[in-house]
C-alpha positions, 0 to 999 in steps of 0.5 A: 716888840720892835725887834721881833715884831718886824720879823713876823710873817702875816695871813691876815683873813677877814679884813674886809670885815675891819673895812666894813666895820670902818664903814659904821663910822661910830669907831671899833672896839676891838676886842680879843684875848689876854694872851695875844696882847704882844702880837696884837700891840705890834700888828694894830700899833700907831692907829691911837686906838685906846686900851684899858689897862689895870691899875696895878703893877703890870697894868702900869708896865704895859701902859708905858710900853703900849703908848710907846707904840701909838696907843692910848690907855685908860686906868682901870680893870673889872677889879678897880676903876672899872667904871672910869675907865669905861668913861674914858672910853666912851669920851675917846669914841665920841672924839673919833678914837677907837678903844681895845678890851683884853676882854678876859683880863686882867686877872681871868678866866682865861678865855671868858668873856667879860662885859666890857665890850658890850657895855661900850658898845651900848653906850657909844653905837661903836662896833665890837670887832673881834679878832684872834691872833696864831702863831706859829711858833711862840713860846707860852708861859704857862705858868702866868694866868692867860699863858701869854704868847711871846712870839719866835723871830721869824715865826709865821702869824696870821690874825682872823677877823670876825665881822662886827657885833653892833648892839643897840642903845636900847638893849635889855639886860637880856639882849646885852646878855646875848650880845655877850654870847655871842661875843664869845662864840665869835672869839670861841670860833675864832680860836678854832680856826687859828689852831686849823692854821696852825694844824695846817702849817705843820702838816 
């Protein structure tokens, strides 16, 4: 990551909606995609922000790394140790440190969008910020679940950044429903226009 990191070229598009969602001032929930966890570890790295990470092997693996690079980790996955992980979560926003979801892991779907995010963002007032990450070339292993997306040194990138979802305290299990909808849509949309860039890079 230190080394390949360094010699990506970015297009960031939307970062008025990173400031705007600063602005909340009850901390972000940056949510986004398994596959993008090593450019998204480079780009967003030495900000403290929390990640939930799985309790297994990998999880372990990639909690080492992603603190070697100014992140926090909670223990815990939509398979084990769910629940204390989101605990953890919520007393990291409440003490002014922002938190991540790979929010299809860690086992999949790849690309379906799991409650993580929503049930924080509930919890805490805390902004769901989606983002997407394109590269423009990368070699993806295919055979791994979330076809992970190692980055080729000097390779062109750019990140989209949606505006923020906030949900309500309040919310139903019908209006967390939709806020999980559209989160899925966002990152859908997202995805979308990484593939337009990179259609247009080739071109």
């Amino acid at each position: 990551i230190l080394i390949i990191g360094r010699t990506l070229r970015w297009e960031v598009q939307g970062w008025e909606n990173w400031e705007a969602a600063r602005k909340n001032g009850k901390g972000l929930i940056y949510t986004f995609w398994h596959r993008e966890i090593f450019s998204a570890t480079w780009f967003w790295r030495k900000r403290g922000i929390v990640v939930m990470t799985s309790r297994n092997f990998d999880g372990e693996y990639i909690a080492r790394i992603i603190q070697k690079h100014g992140y926090g980790a909670a223990r815990g996955s939509s398979s084990r140790g769910a629940s204390r992980a989101l605990v953890e979560m919520v007393r990291c926003l409440r003490a002014g440190q922002d938190t991540a979801f790979t929010i299809d892991g860690p086992r999949g779907p790849r690309f379906v969008a799991k409650p993580g995010s929503v049930l924080l963002a509930k919890a805490t007032g805390a902004a769901i910020l989606c983002f997407h990450i394109a590269l423009r070339n990368a070699y993806v292993f295919k055979k791994s679940w979330d076809q992970t997306q190692f980055p080729c040194p000097f390779s062109r990138a750019a990140i989209f950044i949606a505006p923020s979802i906030v949900v309500s305290p309040e919310a139903d299990e019908a209006e967390q429903a939709r806020k999980l909808q559209e989160v899925q849509a966002t990152l859908d949309q997202l995805q979308i226009r990484g593939e337009e860039w990179c259609r247009a890079i080739t071109d």
